[in-house]
C-alpha positions as CSV (number, residue, x, y, z in Angstrom):
1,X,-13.0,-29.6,-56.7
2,X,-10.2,-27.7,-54.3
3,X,-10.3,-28.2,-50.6
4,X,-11.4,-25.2,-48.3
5,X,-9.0,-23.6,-45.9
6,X,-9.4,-24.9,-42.6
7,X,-11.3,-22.8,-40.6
8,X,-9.0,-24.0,-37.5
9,X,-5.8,-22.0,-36.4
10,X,-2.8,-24.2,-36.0
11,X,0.4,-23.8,-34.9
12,X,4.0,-25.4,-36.4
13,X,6.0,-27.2,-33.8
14,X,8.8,-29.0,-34.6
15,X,10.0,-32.5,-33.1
16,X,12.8,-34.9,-32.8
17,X,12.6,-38.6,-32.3
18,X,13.8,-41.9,-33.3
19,X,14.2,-43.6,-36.5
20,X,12.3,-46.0,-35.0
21,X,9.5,-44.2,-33.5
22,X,9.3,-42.3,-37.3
23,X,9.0,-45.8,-38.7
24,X,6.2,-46.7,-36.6
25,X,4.4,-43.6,-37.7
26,X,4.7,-44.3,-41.6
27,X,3.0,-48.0,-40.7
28,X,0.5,-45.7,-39.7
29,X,0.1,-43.7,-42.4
30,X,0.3,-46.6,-44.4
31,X,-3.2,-47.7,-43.0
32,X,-4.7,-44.2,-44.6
33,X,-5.9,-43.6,-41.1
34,X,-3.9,-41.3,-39.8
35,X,-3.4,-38.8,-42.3
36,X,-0.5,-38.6,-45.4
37,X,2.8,-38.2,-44.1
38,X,4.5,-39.0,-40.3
39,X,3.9,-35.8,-39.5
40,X,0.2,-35.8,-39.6
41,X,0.0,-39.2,-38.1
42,X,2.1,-37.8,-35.2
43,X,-0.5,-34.7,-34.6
44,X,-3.0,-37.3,-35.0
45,X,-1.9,-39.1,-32.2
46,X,-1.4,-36.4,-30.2
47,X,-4.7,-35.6,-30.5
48,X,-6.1,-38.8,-29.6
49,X,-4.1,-38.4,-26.8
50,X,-4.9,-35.6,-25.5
51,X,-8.6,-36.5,-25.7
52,X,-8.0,-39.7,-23.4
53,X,-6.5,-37.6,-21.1
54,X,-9.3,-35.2,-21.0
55,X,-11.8,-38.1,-20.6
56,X,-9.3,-39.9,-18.2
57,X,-9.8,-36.2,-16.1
58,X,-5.9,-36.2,-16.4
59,X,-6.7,-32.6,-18.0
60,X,-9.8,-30.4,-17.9
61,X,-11.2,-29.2,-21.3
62,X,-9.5,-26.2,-22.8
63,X,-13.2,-23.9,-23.0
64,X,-13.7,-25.3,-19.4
65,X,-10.6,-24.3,-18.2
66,X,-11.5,-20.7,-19.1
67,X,-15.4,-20.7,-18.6
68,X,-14.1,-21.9,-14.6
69,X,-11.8,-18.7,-14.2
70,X,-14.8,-16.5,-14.4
């Protein structure tokens, strides 16, 4: 069975960081629970980032941000 395109629209950023910091992230991948490569498990944690923040009310929602402007 193939895998359906993601419905999602992403972006490609590329990052620099330490060998160290890029170790750290295949451990993680090496758990199977942040995706299949470092670069996954970096927009992984990103994203669990950026979700703490949001519940932290370090940032506002993205869809709340824009509903407010009206």
């Amino acid at each position: 069975m193939t895998k359906s395109r993601n419905s999602v629209e992403t972006v490609i950023k590329r990052i620099s960081t330490t060998p160290m910091v890029e170790e750290y992230l295949y451990s993680l991948v090496r758990t199977g629970l942040y995706g299949k490569n470092p670069a996954e498990a970096a927009e992984r944690l990103i994203a669990e980032s950026i979700k703490s923040l949001i519940q932290e009310g370090f940032l506002v929602r993205k869809n709340e941000a824009e509903e407010s402007k009206d």
